[in-house]
C-alpha positions as CSV (number, residue, x, y, z in Angstrom):
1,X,-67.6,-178.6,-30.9
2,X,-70.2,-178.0,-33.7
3,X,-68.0,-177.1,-36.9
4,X,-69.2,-173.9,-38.8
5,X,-69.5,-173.5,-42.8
6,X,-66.3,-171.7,-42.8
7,X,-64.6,-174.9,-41.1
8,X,-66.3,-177.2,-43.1
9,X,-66.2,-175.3,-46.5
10,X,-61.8,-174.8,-45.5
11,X,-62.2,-178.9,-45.0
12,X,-63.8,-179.2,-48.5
13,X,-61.5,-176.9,-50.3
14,X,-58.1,-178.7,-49.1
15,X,-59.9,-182.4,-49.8
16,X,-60.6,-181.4,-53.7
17,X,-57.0,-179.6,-54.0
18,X,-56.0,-183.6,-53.9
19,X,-58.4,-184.7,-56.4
20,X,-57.7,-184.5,-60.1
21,X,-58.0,-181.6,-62.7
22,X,-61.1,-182.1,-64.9
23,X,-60.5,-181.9,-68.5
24,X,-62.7,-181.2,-71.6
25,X,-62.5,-184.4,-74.0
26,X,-63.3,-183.1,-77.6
27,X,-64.5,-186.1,-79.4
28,X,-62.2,-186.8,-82.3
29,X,-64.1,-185.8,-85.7
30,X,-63.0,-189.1,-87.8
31,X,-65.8,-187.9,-90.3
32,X,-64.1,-185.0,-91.0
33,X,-60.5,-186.3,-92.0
34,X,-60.4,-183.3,-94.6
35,X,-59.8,-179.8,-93.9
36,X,-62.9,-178.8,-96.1
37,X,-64.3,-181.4,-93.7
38,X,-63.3,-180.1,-90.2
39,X,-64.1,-176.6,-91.9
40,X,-67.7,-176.9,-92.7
41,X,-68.1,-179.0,-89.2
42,X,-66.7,-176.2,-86.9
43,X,-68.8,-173.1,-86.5
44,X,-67.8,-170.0,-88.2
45,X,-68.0,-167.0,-86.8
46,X,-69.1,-164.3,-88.6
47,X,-67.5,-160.4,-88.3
48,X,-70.6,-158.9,-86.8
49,X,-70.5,-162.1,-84.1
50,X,-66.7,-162.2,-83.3
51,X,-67.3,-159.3,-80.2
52,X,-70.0,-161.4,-78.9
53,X,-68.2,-164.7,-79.4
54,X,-64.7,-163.8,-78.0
55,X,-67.1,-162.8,-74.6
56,X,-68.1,-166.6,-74.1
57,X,-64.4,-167.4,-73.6
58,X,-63.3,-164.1,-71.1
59,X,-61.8,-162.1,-74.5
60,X,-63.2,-158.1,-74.7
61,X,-62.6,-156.6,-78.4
62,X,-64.0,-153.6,-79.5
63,X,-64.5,-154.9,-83.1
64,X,-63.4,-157.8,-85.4
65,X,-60.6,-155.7,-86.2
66,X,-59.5,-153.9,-82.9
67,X,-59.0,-154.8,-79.8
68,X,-59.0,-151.2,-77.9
69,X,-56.5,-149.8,-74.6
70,X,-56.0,-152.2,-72.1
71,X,-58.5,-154.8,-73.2
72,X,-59.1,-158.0,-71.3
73,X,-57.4,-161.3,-72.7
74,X,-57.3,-164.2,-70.8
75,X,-54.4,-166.7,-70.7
76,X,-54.4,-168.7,-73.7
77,X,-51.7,-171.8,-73.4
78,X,-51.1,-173.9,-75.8
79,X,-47.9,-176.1,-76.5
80,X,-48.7,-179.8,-75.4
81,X,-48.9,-182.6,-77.5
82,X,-50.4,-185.5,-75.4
83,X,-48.6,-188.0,-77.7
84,X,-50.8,-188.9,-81.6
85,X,-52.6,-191.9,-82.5
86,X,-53.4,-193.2,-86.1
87,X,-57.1,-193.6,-86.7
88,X,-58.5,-194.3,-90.4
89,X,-55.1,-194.3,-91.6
90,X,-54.4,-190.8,-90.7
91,X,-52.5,-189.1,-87.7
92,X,-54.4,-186.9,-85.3
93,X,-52.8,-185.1,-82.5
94,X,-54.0,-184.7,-79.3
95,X,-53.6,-180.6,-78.7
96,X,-54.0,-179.9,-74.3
97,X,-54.9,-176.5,-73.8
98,X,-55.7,-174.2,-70.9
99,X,-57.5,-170.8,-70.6
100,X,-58.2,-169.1,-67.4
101,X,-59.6,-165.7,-67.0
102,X,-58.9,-163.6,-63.8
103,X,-61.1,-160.4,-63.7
104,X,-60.6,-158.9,-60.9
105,X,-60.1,-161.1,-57.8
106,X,-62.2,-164.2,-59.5
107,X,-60.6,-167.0,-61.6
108,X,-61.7,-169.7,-63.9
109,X,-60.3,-172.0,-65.5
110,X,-60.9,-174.6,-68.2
111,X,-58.5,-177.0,-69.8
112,X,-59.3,-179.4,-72.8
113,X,-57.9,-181.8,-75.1
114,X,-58.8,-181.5,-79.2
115,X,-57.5,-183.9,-81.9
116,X,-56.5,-183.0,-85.4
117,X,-54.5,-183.8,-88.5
118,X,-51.4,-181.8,-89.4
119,X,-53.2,-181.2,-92.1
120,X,-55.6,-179.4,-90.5
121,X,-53.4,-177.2,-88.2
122,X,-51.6,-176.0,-91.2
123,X,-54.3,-175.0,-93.6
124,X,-56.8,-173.5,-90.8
125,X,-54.5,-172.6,-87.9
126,X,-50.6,-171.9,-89.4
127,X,-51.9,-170.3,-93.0
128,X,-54.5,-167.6,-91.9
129,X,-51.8,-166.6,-89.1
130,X,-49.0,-166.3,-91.3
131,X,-50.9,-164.8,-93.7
132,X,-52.3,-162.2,-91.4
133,X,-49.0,-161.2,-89.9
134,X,-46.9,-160.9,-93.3
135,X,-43.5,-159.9,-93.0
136,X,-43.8,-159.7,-89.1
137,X,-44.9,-163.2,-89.2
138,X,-40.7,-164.6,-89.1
139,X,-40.4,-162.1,-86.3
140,X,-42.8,-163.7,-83.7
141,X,-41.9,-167.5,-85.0
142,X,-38.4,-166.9,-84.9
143,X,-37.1,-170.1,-83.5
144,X,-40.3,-172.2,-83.7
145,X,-40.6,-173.4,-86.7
146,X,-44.1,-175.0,-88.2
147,X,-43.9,-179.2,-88.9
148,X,-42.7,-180.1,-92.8
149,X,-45.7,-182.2,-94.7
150,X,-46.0,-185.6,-93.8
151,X,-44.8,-185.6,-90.2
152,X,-41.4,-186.6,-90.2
153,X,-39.5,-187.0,-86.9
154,X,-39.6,-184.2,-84.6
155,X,-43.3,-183.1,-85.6
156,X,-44.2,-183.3,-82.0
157,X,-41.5,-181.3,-80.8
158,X,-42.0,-178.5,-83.5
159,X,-45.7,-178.5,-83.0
160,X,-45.5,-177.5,-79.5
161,X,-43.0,-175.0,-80.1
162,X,-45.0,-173.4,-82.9
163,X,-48.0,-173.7,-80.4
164,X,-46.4,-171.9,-77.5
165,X,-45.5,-169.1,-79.7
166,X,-48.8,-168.9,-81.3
167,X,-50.1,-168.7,-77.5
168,X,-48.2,-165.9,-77.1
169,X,-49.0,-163.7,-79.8
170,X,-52.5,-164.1,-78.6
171,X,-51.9,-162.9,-75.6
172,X,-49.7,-159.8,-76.4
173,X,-52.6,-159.1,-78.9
174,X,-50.6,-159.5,-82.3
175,X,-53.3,-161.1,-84.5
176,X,-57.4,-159.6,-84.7
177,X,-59.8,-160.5,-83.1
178,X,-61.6,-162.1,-86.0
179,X,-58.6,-164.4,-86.3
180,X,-58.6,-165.4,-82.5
181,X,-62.2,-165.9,-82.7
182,X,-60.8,-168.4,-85.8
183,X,-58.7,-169.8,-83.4
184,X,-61.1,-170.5,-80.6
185,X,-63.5,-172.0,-83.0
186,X,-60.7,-174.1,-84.6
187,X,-59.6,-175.5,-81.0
188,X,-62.8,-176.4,-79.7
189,X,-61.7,-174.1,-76.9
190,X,-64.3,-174.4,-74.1
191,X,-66.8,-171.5,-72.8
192,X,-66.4,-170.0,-69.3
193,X,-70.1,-171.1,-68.7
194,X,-69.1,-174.6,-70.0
195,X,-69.5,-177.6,-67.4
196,X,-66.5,-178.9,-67.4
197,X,-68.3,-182.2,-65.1
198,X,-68.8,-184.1,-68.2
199,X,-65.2,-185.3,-68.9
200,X,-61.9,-186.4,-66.2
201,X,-58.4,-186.4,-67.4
């Protein structure tokens, strides 16, 4: 018997369900071992851009400062450490992150890996947050606790904790959407129209 597209799309689906997850690789910016460094490399995002910009990534905001009822913000996760490396005698860590967006009955999904300094996460990720939530900013981190300077033992274990957290206040809409756009930018987290082809985990 002749086997129809539905047939042979259902054979497809259930052969690639075996395959493996493709993965953003962000190259690791050695050049930029300074946070004025990574700073000026990464693309900043100006307050009359940050609606348009959070839009590449599945994020609706009314303005850099508000978010409005009920707007869309897609699954932000954060939390894994893929283990560090030293590279021009300096330790970067490998950050895995996922977003995935589900308007409606649709979903997509991208995952990536980005590399940075402690350094960096804690004068361009850690200070602007805690800085923009003040006093609330104990409330949301109770429990997960950001890395001490220098990256004694137990970095890893406190970076992913402070990471999840962070996720979370993203999601619940805690910080602006200037800052998330911050965040996006600072992650290297990849567009929904991005080809995610071009690197395999």
């Amino acid at each position: 018997a002749e086997t129809t597209f539905h047939d042979a799309y259902d054979i497809l689906v259930r052969a690639a369900a075996t395959l493996p997850r493709c993965m953003f690789i962000r190259r690791c910016p050695l050049e930029a071992k300074s946070t004025e460094q990574l700073s000026s490399k990464l693309k900043r995002v100006e307050e009359a851009e940050v609606v348009q910009f959070l839009q590449q990534f599945g994020f609706v905001a009314l303005s850099a400062d508000a978010w409005g009822e009920k707007a869309q913000r897609p699954e932000l996760v954060l939390g894994v450490i893929d283990g560090h490396r030293e590279k021009g005698h300096h330790t970067w860590y490998a950050i895995i992150g996922k977003v995935q967006v589900t308007p409606g009955e649709t979903s997509s999904t991208r995952r990536w890996v980005v590399e940075r300094r402690l350094a960096h996460i804690r004068a361009l990720l850690h200070d602007p947050v805690k800085r923009e939530l003040g006093k609330e900013y104990d409330f949301h981190f109770k429990g997960a606790h950001f890395p001490h300077h220098g990256g004694p033992s137990g970095t890893t274990a406190r970076m992913e904790a402070w990471l999840a957290a962070l996720s979370r206040i993203i999601q619940t809409g805690e910080l602006s959407p200037a800052l998330v756009a911050s965040i996006l930018s600072f992650l290297e987290v990849p567009q929904l129209d991005e080809d995610a082809g071009q690197a395999i985990s």
